[in-house]
N, CA, C and O atoms as a GROMACS GRO file, in nm:
protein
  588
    1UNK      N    1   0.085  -0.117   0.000
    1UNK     CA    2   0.000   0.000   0.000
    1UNK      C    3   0.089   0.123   0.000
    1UNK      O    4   0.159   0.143   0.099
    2UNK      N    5   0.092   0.195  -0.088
    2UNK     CA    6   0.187   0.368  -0.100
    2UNK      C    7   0.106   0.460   0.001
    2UNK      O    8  -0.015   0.481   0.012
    3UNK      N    9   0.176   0.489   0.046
    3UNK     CA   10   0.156   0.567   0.145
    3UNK      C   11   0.178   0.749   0.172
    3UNK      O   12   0.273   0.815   0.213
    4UNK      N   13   0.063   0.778   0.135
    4UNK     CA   14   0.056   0.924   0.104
    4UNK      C   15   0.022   0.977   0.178
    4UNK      O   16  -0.027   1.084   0.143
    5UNK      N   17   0.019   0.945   0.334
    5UNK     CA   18   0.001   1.062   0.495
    5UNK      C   19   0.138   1.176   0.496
    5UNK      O   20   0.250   1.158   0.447
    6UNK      N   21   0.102   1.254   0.544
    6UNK     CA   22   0.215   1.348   0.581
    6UNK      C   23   0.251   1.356   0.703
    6UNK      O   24   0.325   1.447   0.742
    7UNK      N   25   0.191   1.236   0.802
    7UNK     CA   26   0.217   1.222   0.929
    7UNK      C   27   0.276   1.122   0.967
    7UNK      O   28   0.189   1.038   0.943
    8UNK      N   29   0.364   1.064   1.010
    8UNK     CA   30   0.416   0.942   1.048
    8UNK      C   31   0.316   0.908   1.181
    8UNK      O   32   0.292   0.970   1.284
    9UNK      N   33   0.267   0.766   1.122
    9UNK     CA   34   0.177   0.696   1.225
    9UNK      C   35   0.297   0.597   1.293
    9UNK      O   36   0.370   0.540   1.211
   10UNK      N   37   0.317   0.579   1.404
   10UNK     CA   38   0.431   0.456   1.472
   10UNK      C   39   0.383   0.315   1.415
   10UNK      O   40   0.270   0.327   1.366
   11UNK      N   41   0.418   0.226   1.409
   11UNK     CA   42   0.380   0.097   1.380
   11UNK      C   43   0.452   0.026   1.512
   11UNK      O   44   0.509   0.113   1.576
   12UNK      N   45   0.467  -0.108   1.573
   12UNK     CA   46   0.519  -0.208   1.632
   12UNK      C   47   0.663  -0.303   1.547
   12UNK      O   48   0.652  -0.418   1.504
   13UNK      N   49   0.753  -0.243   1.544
   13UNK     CA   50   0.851  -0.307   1.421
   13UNK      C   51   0.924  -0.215   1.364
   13UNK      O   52   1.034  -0.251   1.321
   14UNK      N   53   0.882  -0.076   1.349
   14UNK     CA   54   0.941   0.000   1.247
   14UNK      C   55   1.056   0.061   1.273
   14UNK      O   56   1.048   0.108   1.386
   15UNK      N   57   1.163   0.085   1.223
   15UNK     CA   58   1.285   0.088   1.273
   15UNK      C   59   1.254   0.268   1.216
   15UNK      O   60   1.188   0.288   1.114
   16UNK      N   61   1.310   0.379   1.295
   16UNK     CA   62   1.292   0.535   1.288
   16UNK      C   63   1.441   0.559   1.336
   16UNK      O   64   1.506   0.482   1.407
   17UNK      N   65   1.489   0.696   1.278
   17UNK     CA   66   1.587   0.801   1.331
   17UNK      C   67   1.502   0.904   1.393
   17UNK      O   68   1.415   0.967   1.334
   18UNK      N   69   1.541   0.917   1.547
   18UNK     CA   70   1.456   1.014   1.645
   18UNK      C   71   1.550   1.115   1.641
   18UNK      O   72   1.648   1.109   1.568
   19UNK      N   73   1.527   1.207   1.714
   19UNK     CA   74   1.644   1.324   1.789
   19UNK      C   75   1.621   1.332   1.952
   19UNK      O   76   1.503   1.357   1.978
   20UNK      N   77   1.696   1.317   2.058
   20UNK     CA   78   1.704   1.302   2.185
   20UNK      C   79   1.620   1.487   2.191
   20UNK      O   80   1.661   1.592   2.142
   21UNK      N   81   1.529   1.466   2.250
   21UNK     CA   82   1.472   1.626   2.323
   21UNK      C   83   1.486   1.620   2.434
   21UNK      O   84   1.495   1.741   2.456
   22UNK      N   85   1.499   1.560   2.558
   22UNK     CA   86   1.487   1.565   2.706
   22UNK      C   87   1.577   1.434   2.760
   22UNK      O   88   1.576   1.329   2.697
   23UNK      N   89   1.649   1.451   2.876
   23UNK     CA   90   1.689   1.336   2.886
   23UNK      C   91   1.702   1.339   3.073
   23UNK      O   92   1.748   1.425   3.148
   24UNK      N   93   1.646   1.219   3.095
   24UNK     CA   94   1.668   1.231   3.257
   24UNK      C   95   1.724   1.075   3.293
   24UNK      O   96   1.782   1.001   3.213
   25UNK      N   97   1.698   1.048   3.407
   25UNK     CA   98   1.816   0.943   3.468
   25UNK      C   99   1.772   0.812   3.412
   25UNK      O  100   1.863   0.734   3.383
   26UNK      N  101   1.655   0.775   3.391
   26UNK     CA  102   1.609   0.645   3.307
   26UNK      C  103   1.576   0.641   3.197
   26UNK      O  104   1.612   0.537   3.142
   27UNK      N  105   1.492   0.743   3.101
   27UNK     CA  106   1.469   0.762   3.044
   27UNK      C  107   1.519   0.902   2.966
   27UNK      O  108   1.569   1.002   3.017
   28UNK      N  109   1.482   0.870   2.801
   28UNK     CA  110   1.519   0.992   2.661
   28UNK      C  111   1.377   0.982   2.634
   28UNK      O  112   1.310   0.879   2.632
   29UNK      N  113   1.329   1.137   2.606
   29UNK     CA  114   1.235   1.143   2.493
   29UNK      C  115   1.300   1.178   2.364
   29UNK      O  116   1.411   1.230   2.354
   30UNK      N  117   1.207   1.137   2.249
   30UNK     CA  118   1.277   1.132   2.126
   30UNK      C  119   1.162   1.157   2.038
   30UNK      O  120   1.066   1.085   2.011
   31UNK      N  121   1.200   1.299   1.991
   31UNK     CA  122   1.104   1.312   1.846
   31UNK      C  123   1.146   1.220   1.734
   31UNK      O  124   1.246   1.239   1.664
   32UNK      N  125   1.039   1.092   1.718
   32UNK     CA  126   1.041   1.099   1.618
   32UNK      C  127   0.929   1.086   1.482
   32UNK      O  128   0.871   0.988   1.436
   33UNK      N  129   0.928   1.182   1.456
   33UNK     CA  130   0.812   1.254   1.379
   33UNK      C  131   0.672   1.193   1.380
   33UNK      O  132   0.606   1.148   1.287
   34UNK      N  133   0.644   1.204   1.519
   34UNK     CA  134   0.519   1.074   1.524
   34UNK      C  135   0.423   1.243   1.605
   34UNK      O  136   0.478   1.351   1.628
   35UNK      N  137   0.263   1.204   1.632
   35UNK     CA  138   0.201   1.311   1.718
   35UNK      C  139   0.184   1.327   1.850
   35UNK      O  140   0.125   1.418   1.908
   36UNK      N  141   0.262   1.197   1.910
   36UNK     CA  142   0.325   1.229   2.023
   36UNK      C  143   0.484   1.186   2.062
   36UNK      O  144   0.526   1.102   1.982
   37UNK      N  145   0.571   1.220   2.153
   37UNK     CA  146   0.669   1.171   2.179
   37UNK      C  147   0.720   1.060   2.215
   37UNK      O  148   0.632   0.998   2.275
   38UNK      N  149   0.817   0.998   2.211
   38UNK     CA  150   0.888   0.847   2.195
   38UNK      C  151   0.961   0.883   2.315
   38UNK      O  152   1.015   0.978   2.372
   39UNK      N  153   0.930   0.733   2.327
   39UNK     CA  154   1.069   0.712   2.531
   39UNK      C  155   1.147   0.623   2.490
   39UNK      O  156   1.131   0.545   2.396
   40UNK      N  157   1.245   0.635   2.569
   40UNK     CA  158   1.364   0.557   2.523
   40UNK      C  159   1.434   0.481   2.625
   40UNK      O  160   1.553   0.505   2.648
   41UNK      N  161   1.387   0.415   2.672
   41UNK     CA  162   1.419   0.379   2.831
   41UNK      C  163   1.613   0.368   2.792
   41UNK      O  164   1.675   0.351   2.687
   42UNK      N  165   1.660   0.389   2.950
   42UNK     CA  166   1.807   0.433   2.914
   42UNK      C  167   1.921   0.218   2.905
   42UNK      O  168   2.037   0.185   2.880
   43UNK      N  169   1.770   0.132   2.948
   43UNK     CA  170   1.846   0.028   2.943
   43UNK      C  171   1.804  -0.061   2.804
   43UNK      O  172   1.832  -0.175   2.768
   44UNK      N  173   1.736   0.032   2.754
   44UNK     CA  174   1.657  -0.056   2.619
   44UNK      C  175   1.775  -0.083   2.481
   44UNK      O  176   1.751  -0.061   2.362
   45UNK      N  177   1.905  -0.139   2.541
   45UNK     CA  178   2.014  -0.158   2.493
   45UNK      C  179   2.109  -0.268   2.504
   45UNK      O  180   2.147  -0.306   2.615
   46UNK      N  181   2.160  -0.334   2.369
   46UNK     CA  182   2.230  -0.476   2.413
   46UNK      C  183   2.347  -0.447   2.541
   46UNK      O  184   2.437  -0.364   2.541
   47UNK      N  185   2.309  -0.551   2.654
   47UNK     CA  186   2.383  -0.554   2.732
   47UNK      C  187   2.381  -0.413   2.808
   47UNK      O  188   2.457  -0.416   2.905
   48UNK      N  189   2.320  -0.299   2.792
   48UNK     CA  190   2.324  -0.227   2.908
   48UNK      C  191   2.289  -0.246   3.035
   48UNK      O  192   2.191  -0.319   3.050
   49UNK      N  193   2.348  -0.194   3.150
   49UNK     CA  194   2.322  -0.210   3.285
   49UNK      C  195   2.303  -0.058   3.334
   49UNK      O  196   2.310   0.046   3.269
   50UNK      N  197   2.269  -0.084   3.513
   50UNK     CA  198   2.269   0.057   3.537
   50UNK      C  199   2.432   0.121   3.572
   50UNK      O  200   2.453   0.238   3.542
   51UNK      N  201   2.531   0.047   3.629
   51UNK     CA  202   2.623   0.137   3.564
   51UNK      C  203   2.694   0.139   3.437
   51UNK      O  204   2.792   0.213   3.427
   52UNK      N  205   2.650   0.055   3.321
   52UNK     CA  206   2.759   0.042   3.183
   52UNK      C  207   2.554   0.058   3.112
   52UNK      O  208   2.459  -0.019   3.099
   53UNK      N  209   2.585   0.228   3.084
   53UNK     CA  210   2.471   0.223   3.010
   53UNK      C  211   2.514   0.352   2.910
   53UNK      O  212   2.626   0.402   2.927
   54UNK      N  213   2.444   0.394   2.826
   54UNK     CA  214   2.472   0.499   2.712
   54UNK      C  215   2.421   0.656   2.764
   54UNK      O  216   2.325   0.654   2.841
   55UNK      N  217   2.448   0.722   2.747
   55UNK     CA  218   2.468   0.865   2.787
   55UNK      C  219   2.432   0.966   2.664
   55UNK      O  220   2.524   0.999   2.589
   56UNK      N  221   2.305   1.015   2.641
   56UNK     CA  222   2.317   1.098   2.528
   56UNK      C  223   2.230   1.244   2.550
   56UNK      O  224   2.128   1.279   2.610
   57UNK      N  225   2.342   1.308   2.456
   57UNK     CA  226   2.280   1.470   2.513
   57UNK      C  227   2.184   1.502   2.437
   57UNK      O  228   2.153   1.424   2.347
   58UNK      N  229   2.116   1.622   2.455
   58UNK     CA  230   2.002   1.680   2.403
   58UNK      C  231   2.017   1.709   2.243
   58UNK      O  232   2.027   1.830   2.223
   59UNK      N  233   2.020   1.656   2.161
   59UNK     CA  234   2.023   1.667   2.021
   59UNK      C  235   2.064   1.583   1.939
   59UNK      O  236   2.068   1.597   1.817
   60UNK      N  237   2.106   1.464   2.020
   60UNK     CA  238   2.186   1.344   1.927
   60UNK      C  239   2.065   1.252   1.878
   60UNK      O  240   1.957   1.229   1.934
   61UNK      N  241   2.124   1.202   1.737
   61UNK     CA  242   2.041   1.104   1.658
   61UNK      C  243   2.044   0.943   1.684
   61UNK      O  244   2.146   0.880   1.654
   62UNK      N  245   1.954   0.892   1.729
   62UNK     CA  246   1.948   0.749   1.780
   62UNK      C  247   1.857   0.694   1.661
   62UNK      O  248   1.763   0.760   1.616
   63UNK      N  249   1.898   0.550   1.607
   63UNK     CA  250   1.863   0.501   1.554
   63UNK      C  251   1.762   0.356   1.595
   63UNK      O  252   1.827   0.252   1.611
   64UNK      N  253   1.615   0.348   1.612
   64UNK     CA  254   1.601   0.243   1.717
   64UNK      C  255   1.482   0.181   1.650
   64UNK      O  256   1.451   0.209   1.534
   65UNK      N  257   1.406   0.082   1.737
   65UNK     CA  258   1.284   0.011   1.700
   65UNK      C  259   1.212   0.034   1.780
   65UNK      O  260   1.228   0.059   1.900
   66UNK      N  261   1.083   0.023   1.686
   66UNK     CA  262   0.920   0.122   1.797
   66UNK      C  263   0.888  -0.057   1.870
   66UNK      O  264   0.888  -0.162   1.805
   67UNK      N  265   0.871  -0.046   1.973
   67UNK     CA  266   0.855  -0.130   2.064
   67UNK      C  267   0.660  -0.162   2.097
   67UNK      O  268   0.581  -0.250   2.064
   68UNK      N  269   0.653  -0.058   2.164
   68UNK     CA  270   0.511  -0.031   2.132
   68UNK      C  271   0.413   0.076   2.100
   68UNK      O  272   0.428   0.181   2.164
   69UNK      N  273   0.301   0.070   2.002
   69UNK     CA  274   0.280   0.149   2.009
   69UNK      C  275   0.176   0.209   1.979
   69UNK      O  276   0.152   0.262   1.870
   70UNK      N  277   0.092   0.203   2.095
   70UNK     CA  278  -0.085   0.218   2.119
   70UNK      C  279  -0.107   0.373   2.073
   70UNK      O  280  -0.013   0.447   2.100
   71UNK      N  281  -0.221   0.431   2.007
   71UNK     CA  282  -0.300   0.554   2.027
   71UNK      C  283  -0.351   0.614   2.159
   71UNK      O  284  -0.411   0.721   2.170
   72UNK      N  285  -0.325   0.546   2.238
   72UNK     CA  286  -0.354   0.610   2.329
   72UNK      C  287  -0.269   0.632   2.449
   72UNK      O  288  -0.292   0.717   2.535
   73UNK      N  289  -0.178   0.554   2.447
   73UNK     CA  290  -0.068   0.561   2.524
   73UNK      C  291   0.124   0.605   2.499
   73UNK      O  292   0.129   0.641   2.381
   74UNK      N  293   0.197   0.610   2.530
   74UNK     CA  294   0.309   0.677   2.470
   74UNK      C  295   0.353   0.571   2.426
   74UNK      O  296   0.328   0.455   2.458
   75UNK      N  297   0.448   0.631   2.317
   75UNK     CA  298   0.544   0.475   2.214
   75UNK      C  299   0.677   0.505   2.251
   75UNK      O  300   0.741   0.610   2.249
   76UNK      N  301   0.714   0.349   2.299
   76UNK     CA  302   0.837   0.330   2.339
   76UNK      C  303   0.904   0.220   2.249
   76UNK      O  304   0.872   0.111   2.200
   77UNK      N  305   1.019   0.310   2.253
   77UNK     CA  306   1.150   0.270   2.189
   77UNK      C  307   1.235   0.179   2.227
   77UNK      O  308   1.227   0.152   2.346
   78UNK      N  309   1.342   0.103   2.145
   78UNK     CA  310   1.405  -0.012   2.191
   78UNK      C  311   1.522  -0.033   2.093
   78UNK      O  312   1.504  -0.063   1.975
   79UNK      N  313   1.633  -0.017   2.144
   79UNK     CA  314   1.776  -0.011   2.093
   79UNK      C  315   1.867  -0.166   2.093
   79UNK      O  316   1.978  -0.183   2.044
   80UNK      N  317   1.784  -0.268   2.161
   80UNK     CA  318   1.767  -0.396   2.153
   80UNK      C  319   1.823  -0.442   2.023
   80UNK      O  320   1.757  -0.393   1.931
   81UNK      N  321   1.926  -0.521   1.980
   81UNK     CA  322   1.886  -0.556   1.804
   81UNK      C  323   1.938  -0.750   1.920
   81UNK      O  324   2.017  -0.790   2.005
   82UNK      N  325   1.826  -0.795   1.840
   82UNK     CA  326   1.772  -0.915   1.855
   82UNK      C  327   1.905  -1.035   1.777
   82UNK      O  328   1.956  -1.133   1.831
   83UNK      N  329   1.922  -0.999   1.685
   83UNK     CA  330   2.030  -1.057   1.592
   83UNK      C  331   2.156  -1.032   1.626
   83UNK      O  332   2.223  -1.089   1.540
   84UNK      N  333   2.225  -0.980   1.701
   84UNK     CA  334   2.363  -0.906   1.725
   84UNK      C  335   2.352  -0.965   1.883
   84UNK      O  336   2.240  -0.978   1.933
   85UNK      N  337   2.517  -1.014   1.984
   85UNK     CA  338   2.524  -0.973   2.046
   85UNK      C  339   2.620  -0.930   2.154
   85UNK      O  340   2.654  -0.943   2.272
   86UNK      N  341   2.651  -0.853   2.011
   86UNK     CA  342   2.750  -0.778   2.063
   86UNK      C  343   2.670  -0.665   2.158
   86UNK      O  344   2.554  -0.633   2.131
   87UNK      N  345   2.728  -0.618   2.252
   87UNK     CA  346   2.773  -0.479   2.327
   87UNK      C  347   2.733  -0.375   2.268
   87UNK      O  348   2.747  -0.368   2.145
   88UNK      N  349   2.659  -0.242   2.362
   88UNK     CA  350   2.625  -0.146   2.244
   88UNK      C  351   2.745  -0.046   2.260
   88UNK      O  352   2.762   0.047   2.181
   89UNK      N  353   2.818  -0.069   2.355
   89UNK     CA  354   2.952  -0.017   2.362
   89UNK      C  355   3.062  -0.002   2.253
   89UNK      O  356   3.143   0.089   2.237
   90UNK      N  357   3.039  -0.132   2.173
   90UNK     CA  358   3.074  -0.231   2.072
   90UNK      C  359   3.094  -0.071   1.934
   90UNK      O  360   3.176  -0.047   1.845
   91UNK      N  361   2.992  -0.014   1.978
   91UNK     CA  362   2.980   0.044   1.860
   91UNK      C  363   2.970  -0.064   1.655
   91UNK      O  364   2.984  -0.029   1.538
   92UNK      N  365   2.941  -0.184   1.724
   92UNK     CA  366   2.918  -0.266   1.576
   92UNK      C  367   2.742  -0.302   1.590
   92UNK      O  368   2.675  -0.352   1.499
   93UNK      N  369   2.696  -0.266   1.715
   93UNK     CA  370   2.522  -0.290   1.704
   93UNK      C  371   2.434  -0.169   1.572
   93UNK      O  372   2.440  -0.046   1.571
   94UNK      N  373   2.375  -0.244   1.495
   94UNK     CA  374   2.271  -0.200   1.418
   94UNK      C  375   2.196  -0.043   1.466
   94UNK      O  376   2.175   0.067   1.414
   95UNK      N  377   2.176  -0.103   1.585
   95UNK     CA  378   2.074  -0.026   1.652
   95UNK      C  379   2.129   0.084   1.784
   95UNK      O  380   2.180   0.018   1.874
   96UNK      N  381   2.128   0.225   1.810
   96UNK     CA  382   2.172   0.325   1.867
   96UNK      C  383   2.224   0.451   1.833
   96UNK      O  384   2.164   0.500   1.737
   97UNK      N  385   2.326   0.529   1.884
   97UNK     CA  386   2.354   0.668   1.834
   97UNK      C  387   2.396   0.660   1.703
   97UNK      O  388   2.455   0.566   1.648
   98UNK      N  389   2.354   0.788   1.648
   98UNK     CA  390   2.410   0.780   1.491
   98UNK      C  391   2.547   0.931   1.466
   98UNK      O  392   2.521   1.049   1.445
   99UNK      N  393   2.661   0.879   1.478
   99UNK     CA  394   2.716   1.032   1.512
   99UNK      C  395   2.789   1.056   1.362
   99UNK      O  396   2.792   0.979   1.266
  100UNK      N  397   2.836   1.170   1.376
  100UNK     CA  398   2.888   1.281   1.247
  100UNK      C  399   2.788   1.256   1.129
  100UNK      O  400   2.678   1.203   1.146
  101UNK      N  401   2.828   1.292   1.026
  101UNK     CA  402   2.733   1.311   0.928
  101UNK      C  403   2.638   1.372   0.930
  101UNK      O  404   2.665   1.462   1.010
  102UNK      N  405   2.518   1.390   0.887
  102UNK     CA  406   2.381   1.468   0.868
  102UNK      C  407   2.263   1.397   0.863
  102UNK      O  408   2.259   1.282   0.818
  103UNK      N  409   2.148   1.465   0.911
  103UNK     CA  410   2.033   1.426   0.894
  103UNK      C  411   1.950   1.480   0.823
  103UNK      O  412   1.983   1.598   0.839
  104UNK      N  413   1.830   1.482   0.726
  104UNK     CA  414   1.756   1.533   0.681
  104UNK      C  415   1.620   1.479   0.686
  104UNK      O  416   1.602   1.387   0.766
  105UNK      N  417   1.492   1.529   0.596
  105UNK     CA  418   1.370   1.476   0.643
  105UNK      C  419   1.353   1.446   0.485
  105UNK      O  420   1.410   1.513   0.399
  106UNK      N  421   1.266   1.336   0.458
  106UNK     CA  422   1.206   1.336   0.328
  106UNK      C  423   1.045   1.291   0.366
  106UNK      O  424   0.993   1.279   0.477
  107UNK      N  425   0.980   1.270   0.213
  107UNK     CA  426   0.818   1.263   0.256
  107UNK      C  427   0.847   1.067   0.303
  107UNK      O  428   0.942   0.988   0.308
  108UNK      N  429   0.719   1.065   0.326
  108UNK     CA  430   0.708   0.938   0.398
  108UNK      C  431   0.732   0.834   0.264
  108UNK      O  432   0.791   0.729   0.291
  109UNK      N  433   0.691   0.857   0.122
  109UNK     CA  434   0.666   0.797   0.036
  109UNK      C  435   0.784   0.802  -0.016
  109UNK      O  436   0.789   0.720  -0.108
  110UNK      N  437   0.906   0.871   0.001
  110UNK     CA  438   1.049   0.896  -0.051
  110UNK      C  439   1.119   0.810   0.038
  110UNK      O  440   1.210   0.745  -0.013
  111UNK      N  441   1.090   0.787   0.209
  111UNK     CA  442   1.195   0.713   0.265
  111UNK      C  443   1.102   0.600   0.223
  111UNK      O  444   1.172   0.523   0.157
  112UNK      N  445   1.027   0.572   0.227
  112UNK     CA  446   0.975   0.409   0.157
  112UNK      C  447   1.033   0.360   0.032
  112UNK      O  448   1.026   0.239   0.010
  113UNK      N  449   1.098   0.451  -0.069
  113UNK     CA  450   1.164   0.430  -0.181
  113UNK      C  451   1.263   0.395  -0.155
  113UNK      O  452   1.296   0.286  -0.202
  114UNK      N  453   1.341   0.454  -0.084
  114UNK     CA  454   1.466   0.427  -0.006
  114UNK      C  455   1.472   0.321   0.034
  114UNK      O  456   1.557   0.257  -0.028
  115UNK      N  457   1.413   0.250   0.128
  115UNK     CA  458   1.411   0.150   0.168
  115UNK      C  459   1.379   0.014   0.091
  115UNK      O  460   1.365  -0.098   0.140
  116UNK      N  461   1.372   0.051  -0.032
  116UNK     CA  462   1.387  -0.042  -0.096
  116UNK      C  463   1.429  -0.162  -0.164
  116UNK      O  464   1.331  -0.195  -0.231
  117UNK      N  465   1.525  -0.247  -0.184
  117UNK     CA  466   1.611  -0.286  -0.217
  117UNK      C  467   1.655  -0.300  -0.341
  117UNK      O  468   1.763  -0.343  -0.381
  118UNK      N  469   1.543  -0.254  -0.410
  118UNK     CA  470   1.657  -0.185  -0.566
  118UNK      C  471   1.612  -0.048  -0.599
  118UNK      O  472   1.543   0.004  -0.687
  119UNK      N  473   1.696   0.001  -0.463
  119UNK     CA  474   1.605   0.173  -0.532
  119UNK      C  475   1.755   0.210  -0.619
  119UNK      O  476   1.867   0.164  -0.598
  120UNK      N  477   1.720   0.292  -0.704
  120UNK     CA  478   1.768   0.326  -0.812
  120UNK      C  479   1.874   0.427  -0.799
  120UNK      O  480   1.975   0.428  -0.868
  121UNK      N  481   1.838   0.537  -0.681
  121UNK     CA  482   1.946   0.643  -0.642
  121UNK      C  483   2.012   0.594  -0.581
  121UNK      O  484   2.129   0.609  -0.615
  122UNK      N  485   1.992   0.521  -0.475
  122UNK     CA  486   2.116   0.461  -0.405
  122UNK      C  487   2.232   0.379  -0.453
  122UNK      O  488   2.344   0.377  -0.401
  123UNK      N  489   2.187   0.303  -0.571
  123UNK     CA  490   2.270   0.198  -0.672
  123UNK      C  491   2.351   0.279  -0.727
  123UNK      O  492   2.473   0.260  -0.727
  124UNK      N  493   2.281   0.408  -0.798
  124UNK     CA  494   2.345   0.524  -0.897
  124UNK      C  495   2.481   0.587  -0.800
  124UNK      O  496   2.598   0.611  -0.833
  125UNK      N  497   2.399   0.603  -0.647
  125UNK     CA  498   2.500   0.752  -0.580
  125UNK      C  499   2.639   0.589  -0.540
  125UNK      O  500   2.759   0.617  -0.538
  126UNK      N  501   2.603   0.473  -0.519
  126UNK     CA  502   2.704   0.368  -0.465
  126UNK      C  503   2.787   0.401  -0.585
  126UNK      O  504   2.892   0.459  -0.559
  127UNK      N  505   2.766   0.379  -0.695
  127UNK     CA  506   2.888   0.334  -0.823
  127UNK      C  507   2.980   0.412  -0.804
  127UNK      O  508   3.090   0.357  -0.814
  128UNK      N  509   2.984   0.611  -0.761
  128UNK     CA  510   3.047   0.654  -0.736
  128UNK      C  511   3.129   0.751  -0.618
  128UNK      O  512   3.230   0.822  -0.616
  129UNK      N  513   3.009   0.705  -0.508
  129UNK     CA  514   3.074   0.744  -0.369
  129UNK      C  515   3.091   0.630  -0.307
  129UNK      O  516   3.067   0.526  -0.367
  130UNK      N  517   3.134   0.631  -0.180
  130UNK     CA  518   3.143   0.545  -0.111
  130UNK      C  519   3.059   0.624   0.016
  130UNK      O  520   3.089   0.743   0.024
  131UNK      N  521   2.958   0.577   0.118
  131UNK     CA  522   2.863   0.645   0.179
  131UNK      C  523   2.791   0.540   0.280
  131UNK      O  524   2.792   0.421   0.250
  132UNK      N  525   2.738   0.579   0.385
  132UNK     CA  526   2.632   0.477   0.462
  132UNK      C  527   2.563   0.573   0.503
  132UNK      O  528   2.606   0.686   0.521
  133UNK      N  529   2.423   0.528   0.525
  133UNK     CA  530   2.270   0.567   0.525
  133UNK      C  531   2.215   0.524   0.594
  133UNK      O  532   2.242   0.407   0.624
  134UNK      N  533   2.127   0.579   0.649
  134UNK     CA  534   2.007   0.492   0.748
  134UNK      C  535   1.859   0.573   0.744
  134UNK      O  536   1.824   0.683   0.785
  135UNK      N  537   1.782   0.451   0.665
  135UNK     CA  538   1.660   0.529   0.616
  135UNK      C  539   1.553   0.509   0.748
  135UNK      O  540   1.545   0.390   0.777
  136UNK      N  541   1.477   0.588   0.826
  136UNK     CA  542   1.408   0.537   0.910
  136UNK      C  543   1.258   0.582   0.832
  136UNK      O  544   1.212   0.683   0.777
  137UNK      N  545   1.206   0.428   0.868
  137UNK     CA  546   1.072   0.478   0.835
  137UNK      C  547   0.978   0.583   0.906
  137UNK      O  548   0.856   0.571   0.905
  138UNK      N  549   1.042   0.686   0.965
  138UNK     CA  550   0.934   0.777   0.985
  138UNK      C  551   0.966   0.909   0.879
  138UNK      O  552   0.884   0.999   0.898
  139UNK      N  553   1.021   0.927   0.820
  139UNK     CA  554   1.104   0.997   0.716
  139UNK      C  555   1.246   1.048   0.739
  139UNK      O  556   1.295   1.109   0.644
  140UNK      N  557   1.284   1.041   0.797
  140UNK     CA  558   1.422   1.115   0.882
  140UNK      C  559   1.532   1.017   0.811
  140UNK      O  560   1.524   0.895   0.821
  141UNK      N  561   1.631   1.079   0.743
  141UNK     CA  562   1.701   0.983   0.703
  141UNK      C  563   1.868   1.079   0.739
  141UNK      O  564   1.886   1.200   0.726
  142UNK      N  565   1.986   0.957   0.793
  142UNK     CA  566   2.123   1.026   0.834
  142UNK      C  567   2.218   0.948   0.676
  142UNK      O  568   2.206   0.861   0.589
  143UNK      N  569   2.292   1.036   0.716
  143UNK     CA  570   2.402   1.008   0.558
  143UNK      C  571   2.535   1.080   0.659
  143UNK      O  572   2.542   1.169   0.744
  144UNK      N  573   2.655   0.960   0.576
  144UNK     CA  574   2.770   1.013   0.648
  144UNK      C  575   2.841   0.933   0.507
  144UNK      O  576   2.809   0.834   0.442
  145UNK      N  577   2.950   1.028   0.500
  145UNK     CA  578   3.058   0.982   0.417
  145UNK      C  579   3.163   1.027   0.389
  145UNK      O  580   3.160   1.144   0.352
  146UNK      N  581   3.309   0.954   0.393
  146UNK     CA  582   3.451   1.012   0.404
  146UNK      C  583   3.460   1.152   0.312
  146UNK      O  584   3.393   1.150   0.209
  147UNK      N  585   3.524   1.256   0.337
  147UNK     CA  586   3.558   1.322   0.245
  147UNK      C  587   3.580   1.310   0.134
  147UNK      O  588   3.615   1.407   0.067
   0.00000   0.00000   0.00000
């Protein structure tokens, strides 16, 4: 089904790039482009504990999975990757901070292109950069690549 909302609805599964807005001793809230705010509990991470846990300031990009996520209640986030298990310390988990590079927004129906597996720009921009991406399905997509 193409998807022509201009709102990102959360789903249960959907992997999003948030931005940290608030952060206190257990919990991050995290816009991510949904109509209400995302929690991020601070242990919802491979192998975190309460003292070996992740630390992030007010503006950093986390890359995560919507955990749950009712209309009527808040949607929480989960930095968990199920397949990996490595350490999020590790910095080799799928799932968590996304640092240097940039973020931008596209429509909902553009990061669904993206996410494609033979989308056409990405094949084109590979032949001659070298680059990594992370499309989140709420439209928010980060790009980083060597000079």
């Amino acid at each position: 089904v193409e998807n022509l909302r201009k709102r990102y609805i959360p789903r249960a599964g959907d992997l999003v790039v948030g931005i940290v807005t608030q952060r206190s001793a257990e919990v991050y809230k995290v816009d991510i482009r949904a109509p209400s705010p995302a929690y991020l509990p601070a242990l919802a991470f491979n192998s975190a504990t309460k003292r070996n846990r992740p630390v992030y300031e007010v503006g950093a990009l986390v890359y995560a999975r919507v955990e749950a996520a009712h209309p009527d209640l808040d949607i929480e986030l989960s930095c968990i990757d199920q397949d990996s298990k490595k350490a999020w310390s590790t910095g080799e988990v799928l799932l968590g901070e996304l640092t240097g590079g940039l973020s931008f927004e596209v429509a909902l129906s553009a990061a669904q292109r993206l996410l494609d597996a033979d989308c056409f720009v990405l094949d084109r921009l590979g032949r001659d950069f070298a680059y990594e991406l992370c499309v989140g399905q709420n439209g928010r997509v980060w790009l980083t690549a060597p000079s």
